[in-house]
N, C-alpha and C positions, 0 to 999 in steps of 0.2 A: 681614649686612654693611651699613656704613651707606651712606646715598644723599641724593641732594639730594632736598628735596620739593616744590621750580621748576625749571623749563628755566634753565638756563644756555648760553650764547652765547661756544664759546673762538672769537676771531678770528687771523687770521696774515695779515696784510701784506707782501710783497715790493716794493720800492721804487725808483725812478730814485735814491736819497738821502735824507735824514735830517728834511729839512724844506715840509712844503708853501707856508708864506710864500715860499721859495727858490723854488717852482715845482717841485719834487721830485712826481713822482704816483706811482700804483701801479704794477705791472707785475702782479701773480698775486696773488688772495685765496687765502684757505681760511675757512669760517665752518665749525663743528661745533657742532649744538644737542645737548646732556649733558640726556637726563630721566631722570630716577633713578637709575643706576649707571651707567649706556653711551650711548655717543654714537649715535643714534637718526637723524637726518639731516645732510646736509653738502653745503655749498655750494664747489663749486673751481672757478679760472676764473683764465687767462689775461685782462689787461685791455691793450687796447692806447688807448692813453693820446693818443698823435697824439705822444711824444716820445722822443727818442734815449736808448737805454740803454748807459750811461756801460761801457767796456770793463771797468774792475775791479769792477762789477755783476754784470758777467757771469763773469768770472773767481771772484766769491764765492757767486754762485748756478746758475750755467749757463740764465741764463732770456737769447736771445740776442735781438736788436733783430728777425732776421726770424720768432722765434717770438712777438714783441711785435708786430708789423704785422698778422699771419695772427692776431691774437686777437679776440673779440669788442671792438668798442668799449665806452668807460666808460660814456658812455650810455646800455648796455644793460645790464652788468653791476652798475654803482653800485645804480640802482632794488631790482634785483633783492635784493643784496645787506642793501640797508636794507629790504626788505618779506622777507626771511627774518627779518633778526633781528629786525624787528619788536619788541615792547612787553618781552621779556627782559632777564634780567640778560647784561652784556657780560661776557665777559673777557679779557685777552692777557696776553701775559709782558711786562712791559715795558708796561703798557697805557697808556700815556699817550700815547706813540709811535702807535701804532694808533688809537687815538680823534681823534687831531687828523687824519689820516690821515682815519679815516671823515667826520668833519665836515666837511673841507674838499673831499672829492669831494662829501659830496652839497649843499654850499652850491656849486660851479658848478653842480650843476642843479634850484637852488631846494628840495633836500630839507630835512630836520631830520631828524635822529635822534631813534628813539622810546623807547629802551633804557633800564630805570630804575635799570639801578646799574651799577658797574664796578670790577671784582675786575682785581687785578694778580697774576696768581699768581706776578712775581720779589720781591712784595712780603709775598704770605700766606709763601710756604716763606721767606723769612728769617725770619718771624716763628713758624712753627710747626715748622723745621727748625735752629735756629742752631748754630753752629760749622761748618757745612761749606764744605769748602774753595773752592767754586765756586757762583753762582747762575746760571749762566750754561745756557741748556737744557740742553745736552746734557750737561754736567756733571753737572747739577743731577740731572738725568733718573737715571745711573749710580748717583749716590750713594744714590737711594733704590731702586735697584735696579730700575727702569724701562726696561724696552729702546724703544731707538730707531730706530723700524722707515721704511725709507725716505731721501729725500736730505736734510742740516740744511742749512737757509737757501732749503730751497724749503718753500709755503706750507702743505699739506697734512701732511707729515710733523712740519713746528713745529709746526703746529697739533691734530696726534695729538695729540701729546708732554707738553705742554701739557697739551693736555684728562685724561692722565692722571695727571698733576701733581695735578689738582684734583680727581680722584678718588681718586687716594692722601690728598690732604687729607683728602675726606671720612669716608674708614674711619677714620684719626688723629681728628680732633674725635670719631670715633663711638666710640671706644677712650678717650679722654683725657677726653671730658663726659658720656658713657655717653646717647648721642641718637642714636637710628637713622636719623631723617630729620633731614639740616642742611638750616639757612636759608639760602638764598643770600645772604641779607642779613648773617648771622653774618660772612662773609666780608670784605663792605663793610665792615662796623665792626674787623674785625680791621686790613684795610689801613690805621685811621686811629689804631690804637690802636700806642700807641711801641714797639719792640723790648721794651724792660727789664720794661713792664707784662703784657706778656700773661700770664705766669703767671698772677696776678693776677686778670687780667679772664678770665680761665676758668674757675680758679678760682668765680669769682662765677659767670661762665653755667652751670656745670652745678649751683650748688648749685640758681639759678631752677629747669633743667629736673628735676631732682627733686622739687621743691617742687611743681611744676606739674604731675607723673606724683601724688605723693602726693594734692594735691587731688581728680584725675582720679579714681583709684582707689577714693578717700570717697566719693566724688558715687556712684559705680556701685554698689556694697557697700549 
């Protein structure tokens, strides 16, 4: 079965709203570090933020304003948060949403994110799943036949979801390029590679990684 051969970082953000310029902050992370085939540790956590959680927040997550009060503060979970994911590849559904998210908590408390690349996996599965009727998680999830274990739109169970999203990626690449360990970085270059190309450009990465297996093989012989 194939597997990544770096940690990978799925994140899940629950939110006051859409924009941190807006003042919108967190309410509940989930980070799950992915080594090799399974999610190996995981970071959850209520964040209470010092702001009011907007009534239909609550109504689309059940995450309530006095379970946001009784949370740890950001202060202590942001730190925390950014020295888990620490020097890995990032990734979220939707990761663009989530990275501005993560930068902009920990620039109120002078952090930088360390993380050296960032996979979208609503961006890999269009690209490595197309025609399906929904990229939307939990759709998304069904269609490849991925159960959805837990509540959607709270952080930990997106963030399962997700993470096996991109584990189902992995066996796909390992089935379609015939590579047992993927790069995390394969993925990076997939997100920036067009729709219409991929064929294409896999095409080409698996001819390299045979090419690279045959050279291997000489050198040993």
């Amino acid at each position: 079965m194939s597997m990544y051969d770096r940690p990978l970082v799925m994140l899940d953000f629950e939110t006051t709203g859409l924009s941190p310029d807006m003042g919108d902050r967190i309410t509940e992370v989930a980070a799950l570090r992915i080594v090799g085939g399974e999610v190996t540790e995981r970071y959850v956590s209520l964040v209470n933020c010092g702001v009011r959680v907007p009534s239909f927040i609550t109504a689309l997550t059940g995450i309530t304003q006095q379970m946001v009060d009784s949370a740890p503060p950001s202060h202590q979970v942001v730190p925390e948060l950014l020295d888990f994911i620490g020097g890995d590849v990032l990734s979220a559904h939707n990761a663009s949403f989530d990275e501005k998210f993560l930068k902009a908590e920990g620039a109120r408390l002078g952090r930088t994110t360390q993380h050296v690349g960032l996979v979208c996996s609503l961006k890999l599965s269009r690209r490595l799943f197309p025609g399906l009727v929904s990229y939307k998680l939990g759709q998304l999830s069904s269609q490849l036949g991925i159960p959805f274990v837990g509540t959607a739109h709270r952080a930990e169970a997106d963030a399962q979801v997700a993470a096996d999203v991109l584990l189902h990626a992995a066996r796909h690449l390992g089935r379609t390029c015939g590579i047992e360990r993927v790069e995390p970085s394969l993925l990076v270059s997939i997100n920036k590679v067009a729709a219409a190309k991929i064929p294409v450009f896999l095409e080409k990465y698996a001819a390299t990684v045979r090419e690279r297996r045959m050279a291997a093989e000489a050198h040993c012989s």
